[in-house]
C-alpha positions, 0 to 999 in steps of 0.5 A: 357380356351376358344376359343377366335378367330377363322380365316378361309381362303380358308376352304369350303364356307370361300374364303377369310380370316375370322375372328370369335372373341369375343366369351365368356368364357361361352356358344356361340350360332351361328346363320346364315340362310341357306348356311352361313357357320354355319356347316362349321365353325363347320367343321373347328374347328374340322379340327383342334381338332377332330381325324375324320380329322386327316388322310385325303387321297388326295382327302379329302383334295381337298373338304376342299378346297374352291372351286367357281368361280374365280382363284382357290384356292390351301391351306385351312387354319384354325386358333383357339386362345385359351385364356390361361390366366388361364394357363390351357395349363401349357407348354405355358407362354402365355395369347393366344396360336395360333394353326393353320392347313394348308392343301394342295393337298401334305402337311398338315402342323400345327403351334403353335404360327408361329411355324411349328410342328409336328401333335403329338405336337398338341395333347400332348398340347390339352392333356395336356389341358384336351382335351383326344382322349379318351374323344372326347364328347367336341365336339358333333356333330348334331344327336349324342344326339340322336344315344346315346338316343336310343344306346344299354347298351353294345354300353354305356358300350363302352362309359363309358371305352372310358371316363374312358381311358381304351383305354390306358390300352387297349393298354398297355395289347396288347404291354404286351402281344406282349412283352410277346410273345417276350419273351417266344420266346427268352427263347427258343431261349436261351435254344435251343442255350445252348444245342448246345453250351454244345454238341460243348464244348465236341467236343473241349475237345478233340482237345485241345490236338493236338492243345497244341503241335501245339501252341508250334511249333508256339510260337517258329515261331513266337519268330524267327519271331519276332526276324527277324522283331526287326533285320530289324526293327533295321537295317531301323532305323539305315538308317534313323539315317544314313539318317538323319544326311545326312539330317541335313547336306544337310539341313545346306548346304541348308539353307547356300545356300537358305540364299545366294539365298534370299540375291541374290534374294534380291539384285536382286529385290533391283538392278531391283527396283533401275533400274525401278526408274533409268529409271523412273526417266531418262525418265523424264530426257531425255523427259524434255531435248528434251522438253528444246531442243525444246524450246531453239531452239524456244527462238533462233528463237524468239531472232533473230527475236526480234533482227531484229525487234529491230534493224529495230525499232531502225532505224524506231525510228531513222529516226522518230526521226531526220524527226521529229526534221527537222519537227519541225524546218521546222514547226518554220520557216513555223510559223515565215513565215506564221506570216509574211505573216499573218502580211503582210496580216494584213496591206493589208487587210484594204487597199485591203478592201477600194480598193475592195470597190473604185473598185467596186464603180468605177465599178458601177461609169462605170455601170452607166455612161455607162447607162446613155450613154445608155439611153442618145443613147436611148433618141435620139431614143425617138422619133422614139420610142415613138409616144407621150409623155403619152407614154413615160412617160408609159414607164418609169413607167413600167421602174421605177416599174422594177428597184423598183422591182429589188431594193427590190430582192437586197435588201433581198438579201443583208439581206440573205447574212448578216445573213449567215455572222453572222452564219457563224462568230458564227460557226467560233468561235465554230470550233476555240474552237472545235480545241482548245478541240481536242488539249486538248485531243490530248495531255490527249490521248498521256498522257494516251499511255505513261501510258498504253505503260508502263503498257504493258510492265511491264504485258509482263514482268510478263507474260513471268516471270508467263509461265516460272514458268507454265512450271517449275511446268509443268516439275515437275508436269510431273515427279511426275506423270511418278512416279506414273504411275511407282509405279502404274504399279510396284503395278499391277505387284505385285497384278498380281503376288500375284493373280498368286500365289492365287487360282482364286475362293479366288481372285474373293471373295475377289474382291466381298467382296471389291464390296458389302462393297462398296455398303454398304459404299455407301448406309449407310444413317443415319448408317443403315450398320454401323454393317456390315462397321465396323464390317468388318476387312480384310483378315487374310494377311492384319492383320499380321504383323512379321519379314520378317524371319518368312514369309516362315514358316507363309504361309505353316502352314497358306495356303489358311487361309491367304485369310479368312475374318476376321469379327465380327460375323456370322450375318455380313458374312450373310449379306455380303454374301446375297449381294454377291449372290444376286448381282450374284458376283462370287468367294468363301469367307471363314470368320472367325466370331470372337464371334463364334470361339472356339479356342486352348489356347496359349501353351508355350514351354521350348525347346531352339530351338523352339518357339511358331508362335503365339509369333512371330507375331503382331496383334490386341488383339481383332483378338486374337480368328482368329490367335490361331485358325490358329497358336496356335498349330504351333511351329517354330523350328531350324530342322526337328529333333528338329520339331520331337521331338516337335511333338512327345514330346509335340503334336505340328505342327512344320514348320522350316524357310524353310517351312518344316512342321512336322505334329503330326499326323506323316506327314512330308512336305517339299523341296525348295520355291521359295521366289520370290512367297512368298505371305507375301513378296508380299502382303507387298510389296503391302502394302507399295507400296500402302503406296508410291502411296497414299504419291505421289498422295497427292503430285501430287494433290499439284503439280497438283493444283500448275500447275492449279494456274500458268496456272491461272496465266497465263491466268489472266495475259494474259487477263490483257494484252488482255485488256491493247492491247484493250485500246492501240488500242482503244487510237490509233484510239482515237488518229487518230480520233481527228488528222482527226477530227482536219484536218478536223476542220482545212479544215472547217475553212479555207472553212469558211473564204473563203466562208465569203470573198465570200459573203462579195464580193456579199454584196459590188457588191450587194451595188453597184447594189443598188447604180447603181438602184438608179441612173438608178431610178434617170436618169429615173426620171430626165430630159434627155437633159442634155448630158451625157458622155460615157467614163471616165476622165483620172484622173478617168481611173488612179485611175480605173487601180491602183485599178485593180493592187491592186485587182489582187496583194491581192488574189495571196497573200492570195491564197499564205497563203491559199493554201501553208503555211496554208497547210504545217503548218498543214502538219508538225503540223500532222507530229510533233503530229503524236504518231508513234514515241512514239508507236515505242519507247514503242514497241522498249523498250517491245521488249527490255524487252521480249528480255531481259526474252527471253535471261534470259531464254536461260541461264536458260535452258542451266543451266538446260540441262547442269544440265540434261547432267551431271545427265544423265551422272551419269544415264549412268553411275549407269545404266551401273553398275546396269546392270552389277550388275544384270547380276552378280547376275543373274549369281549368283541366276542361280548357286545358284538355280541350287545348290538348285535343286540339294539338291532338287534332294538329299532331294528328294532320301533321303525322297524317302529312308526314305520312303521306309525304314518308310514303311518297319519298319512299315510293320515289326511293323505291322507284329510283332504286328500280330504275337500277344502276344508273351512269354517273353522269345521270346524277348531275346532268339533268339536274338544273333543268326544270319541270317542263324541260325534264317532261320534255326530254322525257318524251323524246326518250319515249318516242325513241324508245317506243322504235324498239319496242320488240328488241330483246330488251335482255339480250345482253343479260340474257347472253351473259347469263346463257355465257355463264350457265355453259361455263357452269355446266361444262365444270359439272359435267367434268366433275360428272366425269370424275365421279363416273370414274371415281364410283367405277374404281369404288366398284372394283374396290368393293368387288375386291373387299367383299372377296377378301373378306369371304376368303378370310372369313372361310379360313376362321371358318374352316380353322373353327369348324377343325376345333369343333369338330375336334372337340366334338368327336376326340380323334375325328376330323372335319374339314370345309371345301370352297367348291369353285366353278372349273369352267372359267379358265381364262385368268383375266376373267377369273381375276375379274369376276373371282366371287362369282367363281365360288359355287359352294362350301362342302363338308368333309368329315372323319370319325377317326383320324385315320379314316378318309374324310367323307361328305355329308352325303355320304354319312348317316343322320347322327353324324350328319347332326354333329357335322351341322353342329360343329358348323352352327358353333364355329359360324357362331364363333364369328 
């Protein structure tokens, strides 16, 4: 074994933790400059091994303690790991052992492999390793060597018994000697108290006597008293007997009336149950009626406004339809009339066409007569105009250049005016064909609101049909959430109850424990809580399951163990209640581990009217430990007496039905439970309500998710239909747009038509314009005697005025055509296309159809209320009988528990007798058991006596008695007793004796020892010391002497005191083997430093 590692912290000049390691099995040199810590790592391994350090005061502790700049330091600790793989520490199977010392201004504290101990454990193991407090040489401090160089021969010697243990013998002699001293003390004390005892039997001697006389008077006292104790002992037994059986009784007319009382109870709660799911219920009912009520009265509403609205259609149908019919046949007569004029206008044109022509020509004829008249005036006027003909002739000129000039302007005019007609012939065919398109859409829009009408209908139809079915599901949805909302409030009413009727401390546990259980369920990643989720039961209440007759019985043997945490063991309650504290939750939680639970086995009985509790319940196997803990050794019994019996018999706790305990130990328990506070009811009730809710929920989440379908339904349809009304109108401003846009078309080509009449009217009057140009060009040119006229003939004046007739008779047709039939045709045309008919037709038939749902639904709401109205009905009915059979049973539970309070009041008087009476049987018992042992004959004698005699005798006896008043009454006891003491202590005082011999020879054995032992331990001392020296100085020698005192020379006393013969060991040494050996004082300081060197290491070897 040796120092493997060592660990400083806080020790000294080592702050911060330090590690010294690989050191070797055999010799370690440290080397450091000035101020490295060398002599403090020294320092700290005798810290931890040296006795020096073992007992420091306050202020020692402080300078171990590192002190230097910074935040100060509070502990020291120093660490040493021995290596045991040679097992030289044999109570440590281990190849390290760690033992580490922790300092403190208040604590100084040792650890052996992390565990805390005690001082003395730490050095019984180093003693244990070899490492004696009677050795310390295995740790040699600076200067030692030379105090042991230049130390006397006594100072040595004192060595040499250190090393040798003579310590231990020491101790041993002193501890001998003490007990010695003890001893030879008690002797005395035994002798002294011996003597006293034989002067005090004399004195009794003489008062035995007197004391005999008085024993007879008392004996024949206590044998009349006795018989006067067993007389009332009797009597109070016979009351109880009495008692009981009033008892039975009362119990049997009890049981008869809390049986009754149960049955009320129960129907009661049965009757209030049916009422609150009769209300439940007929609420709905009631709030569902005023709902369809309210409906109806809104469908009423909604019927006759439909009903108006139809038969305003109807009308408005009517009329459109018999104004379109006129329409139409106005628009055939319009037709037939504009085709005739269309043909009549037909056969005009041509000739309008030539006789517009002859006018215009005939005009332009007048034009130009009228200008050759002009310039025939004007040529007589030549003369006075012109002074020579060069002038005229520039004048023409400049005229003819003028008419060239305007014969071009016309002419491009012309050519203007003939494009535009080409145009315009080329737009006219585009707007006939855009009017031929339009027609043709006109007709598809018309097609498609017939189809989109009919769609809207049928989705109006489905989305009446989709809300009807909404509000269904709505009313159910609603009723069966009024029931859970009834079955939550009946569960918080029980819950409330059942808190009521548990202590506050339990219920906040038990709330804390449903908390950190789901903290643990939600923090359980990857199955870290798994232990603790599944390792968790419930409460003992939530584990039991039994005939509901047994309830009562359960809950007193039980009590507050009802509400105790059942779990698998200890480390899951430890880890649920580390959660608890630490989240500060309040309440107090008791567990019942099952792998730590020691219980009772089950026990049987025979007796008919009994029956083990633990037989009457059902439970998990696994739970088996937690419920024999609790009802193991608990029967059920039929009455108090038979629970007696079994209590008495065969060491049972007995409880009847009622909740009547009989205990053992001899107490009994009892008196009237209100059954409406049974926890066990109302905790399954509880259960089963829970069971209710969880099945209603379920069912609402169906009805709920059914509503959210419908409602779904609902709007799905009602988008459809939103969209549907968005092409609908979108159709009809369709079907608007290409009406106008065909109006307009319409407009256009009749503008179109007039504008090219126009124009071809500016082309013929541009013609003749030319014509006209050119004749003035002509005239102009030609020879101006010729005369010329300046009116027209009368053939041509006939022909002009024709011509005019002609002209004025075709416009005022054409305007005709134009203006009146043309616009009346489109008029009639617009009314004969016009959708408003047909848009009033489909409204007409939706309103038929939501009329129709709206009828329909009428009819079904008043099935439904006619439905409710006879269900509400039988509610009146059922509630009147419940409330009269609640105030029946009311009358009947309130006579019943006034019954029950009574028997109370005589079970009450009853136990208060049987009380009163136990505690005087009991006194009398306690009495004739103080009157102590009795002679036989004092069970009979007196026992035919009566009263008076008894009282009599009992005097006499006083009187007697009353004569010895100052007798030692305990004289004999007191004499047997002092008799017996001497017998004891005469036998202490032999093993007084023999102890006083026995640690006298144990001195001698010790006196022997220790001289052995100093004897042996010099000769391995001085054999070591020769090797030593031997090996420190090759060729020297060394020797120890033992120094003997030389005055003792009688042989007897030098065998007797022979250790106190040593006076010192001295050392002879030599430097060569032939050199005399010398003492030490002899020699110089280097030899005297090897000397003490050869005698440290070869103490050190011991």
């Amino acid at each position: 074994m040796f120092i493997k590692e060592v660990n400083i912290t806080g020790f000294r000049s080592y702050r911060e933790n330090t590690t010294i390691d690989s050191f070797s099995p055999k010799h370690n040199v440290i080397v450091g400059r000035n101020g490295s810590g060398k002599s403090n790592f020294f320092f700290a391994i005798q810290f931890v091994l040296s006795e020096e350090f073992a007992h420091l005061r306050p202020e020692q502790r402080m300078s171990v303690i590192h002190e230097g700049t910074g935040p100060r330091i509070s502990s020291a600790r120093v660490e040493i790991v021995f290596d045991n793989s040679d097992r030289r520490i044999p109570a440590i199977e281990t190849n390290e052992v760690r033992v580490v010392r922790q300092i403190a201004q208040k604590k100084d504290q040792y650890y052996i492999d992390g565990k805390l101990v005690p001082r003395a454990e730490v050095v019984n193991l180093m003693e244990s390793a070899g490492f004696s407090r009677s050795n310390p040489y295995y740790i040699v401090k600076q200067g030692k060597i030379n105090e042991l160089a230049t130390a006397p021969d006594a100072q040595r010697l004192k060595l040499l018994k250190e090393v040798a243990g003579t310590r231990v013998y020491d101790e041993r002699k002193e501890e001998s000697l003490k007990i010695l001293k003890e001893t030879s003390s008690k002797v005395k004390k035994i002798e002294d108290l011996l003597n006293y005892i034989d002067e005090r039997l004399n004195t009794l001697e003489s008062e035995k006597e007197d004391l005999k006389e008085y024993q007879k008077w008392d004996k024949q006292k206590r044998s009349i008293e006795y018989t006067m104790y067993d007389v009332e002992i009797r009597e109070a037994r016979k009351k109880l007997d009495h008692l009981a059986e009033q008892r039975e009784d009362l119990n049997q007319r009890q049981n008869k009336v809390s049986s009754d009382l149960m049955d009320v109870q129960s129907r009661g709660m049965k009757a209030s149950g049916e009422q609150r799911k009769l209300e439940s219920r007929f609420k709905g009912m009631k709030e569902e009626k005023e709902s369809l009520l309210q409906e109806r009265a809104q469908l009423f509403e909604k019927r006759t406004a439909l009903e108006l609205k139809i038969k305003d259609l109807k009308e408005d149908v009517e009329k459109e339809r018999s104004g379109r019919s006129r329409a139409e046949g106005e628009l055939e007569k319009l037709k037939a009339e504009i085709a005739e004029k269309q043909e009549e206008l037909e056969s005009i044109v041509p000739a309008y066409e030539k006789l517009l022509e002859s006018e215009e020509r005939l005009k332009s004829d007048v034009r130009i007569a009228e200008n050759r008249l002009k310039e025939l005036l004007l040529k007589q006027g030549h003369g006075h105009q012109f002074k020579s003909v060069a002038e005229r002739d520039d004048f023409f000129e400049k005229e003819i250049r003028f008419v060239r000039s305007q014969l071009r302007d016309t002419e491009e005019q012309m050519q203007t005016i003939e494009r535009s007609l080409e145009e315009e012939a080329s737009d006219e065919q585009g707007v006939n064909d855009q009017i031929r398109n339009i027609g043709l859409q006109l007709e598809d829009t018309i097609s498609e609101l017939e189809t989109t009408n009919t769609a809207y209908a049928r989705l109006r139809k489905d989305f009446d049909k989709a809300v009807y079915a909404h509000l269904e599901s709505g009313r159910a949805e609603r009723e069966k959430r009024e029931h859970v909302d009834q079955l939550k409030a009946d569960l918080q009413h029980q819950e409330n109850t059942l808190r009521g009727l548990t202590n506050k401390p339990a219920v906040n546990g038990m709330e804390s424990v449903r908390k950190v259980l789901q903290w643990f369920r939600e923090n359980n990643t990857n199955g870290k809580y798994d232990d603790v989720t599944n390792g968790y039961y419930g409460t003992l209440i939530e584990l039991i399951e039994c005939d509901p007759v047994y309830y009562q019985a359960i809950e007193v043997t039980a009590a507050g163990r009802l509400f105790y945490h059942v779990v698998s063991d200890d480390r899951v309650a430890m880890k649920i209640l580390n959660k608890i504290n630490y989240m500060n939750l309040p309440g107090t939680i008791d567990f019942f581990p099952l792998l730590r639970l020691t219980s009772p086995h089950r026990r049987s009985t025979n007796d008919p009217d009994a029956r083990p509790m633990i037989d009457c319940l059902n439970y998990d196997s696994k739970f088996e430990t937690a419920f024999r803990q609790v009802f193991a050794a608990t029967v059920i019994v039929r009455t108090m007496q038979v629970g007696q019996r079994m209590a008495k018999n065969e060491g049972f706790d007995a409880v009847t039905l009622e909740g009547d305990q009989i205990s053992r130990r001899g107490a009994l328990t009892g008196g009237y439970i209100d059954r409406k506070k049974s926890k066990l009811e109302i905790f399954n009730s509880i259960k089963e309500m829970k069971q209710q809710l969880e099945d209603a929920s379920v069912e609402l989440e169906k009805l709920t998710r059914n509503v959210t379908h419908k409602q779904q339904e609902v709007e799905k349809i009602r988008m459809e239909m939103e969209k549907v009304e968005l092409d609908l109108r979108r159709l009809k401003d369709q079907h608007r747009d290409l009406s106008e846009r065909r109006k307009f078309a319409n407009e256009q080509l009749g503008s179109n038509t007039r504008n090219t009449d126009q124009k071809k009217s500016q082309l013929l009057v541009l013609k003749n314009r030319i014509r006209e140009l050119q004749d003035k060009k002509a005239t102009i040119s030609s020879e101006l005697e010729q005369p010329m006229q300046s009116q027209l003939t009368g053939d041509e004046q006939k022909q002009m005025d024709g011509f005019q007739n002609q002209s004025k008779t075709l416009p005022r047709i054409e305007n005709l055509l134009q203006t009146n039939l043309v616009r009346k045709r489109d008029n009639l045309s617009s009314k004969v296309g016009d959708i408003s008919v047909d848009e009033k037709r489909h409204n007409l038939e939706n309103d038929n159809s939501e009329l129709a749902s709206v009828i329909s639904r009428q009819t079904e709401i008043n099935r439904i209320i006619d439905e409710l109205d006879r269900d509400l009905k039988e509610y009146e009915e059922a509630a009147e009988k419940l409330t009269r059979e609640i105030d029946d049973v009311q009358e009947q539970q309130k006579d019943l528990e006034q019954q029950m309070a009574e028997f109370s009041k005589q079970v009450e008087m009853i136990f208060t007798k049987q009380s009163t009476l136990y505690t005087k049987r009991e006194e009398s018992v306690k009495k004739i058991r103080d009157l102590g042992s009795l002679p036989t004959e004092a069970f009979s004698k007196y026992q035919n006596l009566t009263s008076k005699q008894l009282d009599k005798k009992l005097s006499e006896a006083l009187n007697e008695l009353k004569k010895y008043e100052n007798v030692n009454k305990k004289a004999l006891d007191q004499f047997v007793q002092a008799s017996s003491q001497k017998e004891d202590l005469t036998k202490r005082m032999e093993e007084q004796r023999k102890n006083e011999k026995a640690i006298e020879n144990l001195l001698d054995v010790l006196e022997n020892r220790k001289y052995e032992a100093i004897l042996f331990t010099f000769k391995q001392v001085s054999k070591n010391f020769k090797d030593v020296f031997s090996k420190l100085v090759p060729g020297g020698r060394g020797d120890l002497v033992m120094q003997m005192n030389s005055q003792e020379t009688d042989e007897a006393d030098r065998q007797k005191s022979t250790v106190e013969n040593f006076t010192g060991v001295s050392i002879r040494i030599s430097f060569t083997s032939d050199a005399e050996t010398r003492e030490m004082q002899q020699l110089s300081g280097g030899s005297k430093d090897i000397g003490g060197t050869g005698h440290d290491f070869c103490n050190s070897k011991m």
